[in-house]
N, C-alpha and C positions, 0 to 999 in steps of 0.2 A: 466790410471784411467777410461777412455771410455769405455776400453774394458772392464775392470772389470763390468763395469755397466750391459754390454750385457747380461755376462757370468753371474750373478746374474738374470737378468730376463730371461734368459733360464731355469738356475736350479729351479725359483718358476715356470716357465708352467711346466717341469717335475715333480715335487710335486705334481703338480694340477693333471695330468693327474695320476701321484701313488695316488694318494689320493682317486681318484675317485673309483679306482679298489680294495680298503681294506676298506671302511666306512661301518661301521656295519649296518646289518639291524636287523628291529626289529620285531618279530610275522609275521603275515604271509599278506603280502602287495601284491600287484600285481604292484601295480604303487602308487607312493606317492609324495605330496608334497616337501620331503625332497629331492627325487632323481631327479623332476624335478629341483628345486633350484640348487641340486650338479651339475647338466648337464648345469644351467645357468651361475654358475660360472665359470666352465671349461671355456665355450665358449666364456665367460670375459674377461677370463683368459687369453687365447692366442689370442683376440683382439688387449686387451693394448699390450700382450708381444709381436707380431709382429710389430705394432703402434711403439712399441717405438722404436725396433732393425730398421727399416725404417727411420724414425725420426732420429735417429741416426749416419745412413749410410748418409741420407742427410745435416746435418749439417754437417759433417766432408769431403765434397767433394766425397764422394760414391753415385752417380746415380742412384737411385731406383726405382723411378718412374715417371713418364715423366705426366704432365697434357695433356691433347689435346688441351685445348684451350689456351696452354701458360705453361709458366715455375712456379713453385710454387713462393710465396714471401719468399725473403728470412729470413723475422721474426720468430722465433721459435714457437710462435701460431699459424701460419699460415702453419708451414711445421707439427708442430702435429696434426693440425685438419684434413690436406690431409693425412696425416699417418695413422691416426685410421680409417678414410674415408676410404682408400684405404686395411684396412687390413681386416672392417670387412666387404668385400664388395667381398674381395680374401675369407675371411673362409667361409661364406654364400654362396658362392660360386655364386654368382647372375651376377659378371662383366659388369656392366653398358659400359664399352670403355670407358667412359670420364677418365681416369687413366690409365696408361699404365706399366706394369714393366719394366725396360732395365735392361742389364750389370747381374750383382750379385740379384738384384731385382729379377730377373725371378726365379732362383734357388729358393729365401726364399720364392716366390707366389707359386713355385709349391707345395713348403713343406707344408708350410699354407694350402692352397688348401685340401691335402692329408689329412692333421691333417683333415679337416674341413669335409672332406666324411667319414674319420674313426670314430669320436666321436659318431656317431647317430650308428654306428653296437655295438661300443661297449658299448653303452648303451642298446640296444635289447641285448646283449651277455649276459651282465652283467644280465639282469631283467631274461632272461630265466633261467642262473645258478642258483641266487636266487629262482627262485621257484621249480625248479628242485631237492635242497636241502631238501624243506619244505617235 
């Protein structure tokens, strides 16, 4: 049933991230509210959806992230708060130390990561094609 869960907030950031790349635009914009909005969603988007695959991994005895000043509490508020902490800290790409990835952790921080440098080009890609059409 867990897993089911993951593999659900996988498929909604993949939607997210299709989504981004076919939402129509309209007249002739150069930058607009709406696509900054779209791009705050994305980046929501794969906050929570990493937060919770984290979240996840550490409720079920999967190692994901190590505090430095100590082991997380093992209440569920307390491992999602360091979850979302720690993912939008991975996509922002900003890494404070005070979180550490281990184990399987490091793989999904690199990916995160990756997502987190790719979304801002393909938002320039996206804007350039759009005007490029016009």
């Amino acid at each position: 049933m867990a897993l089911l869960l993951v593999g659900l907030v996988v498929i909604v950031m993949l939607a997210s991230i299709i989504s981004f790349w076919t939402t129509q635009t309209r007249g002739r914009q150069y930058i607009s509210i709406e696509n900054l909005f779209t791009l705050m969603l994305l980046y929501l988007t794969m906050m929570i959806g990493f937060g919770l695959i984290y979240a996840w991994m550490e409720m079920n005895g999967y190692e994901a992230f190590v505090k430095s000043l100590g082991r997380t509490n093992g209440e569920f508020v307390h491992i999602l708060h360091d979850s979302l902490y720690f993912s939008a800290i991975t996509l922002l790409s900003v890494g404070y130390g005070d979180i550490i990835p281990i184990g399987t952790g490091r793989w999904i921080a690199m990916l995160e990561a990756l997502l987190g440098y790719i979304i801002p080009a393909a938002f320039v890609a996206r804007f350039v094609m759009d005007s490029n059409e016009k």
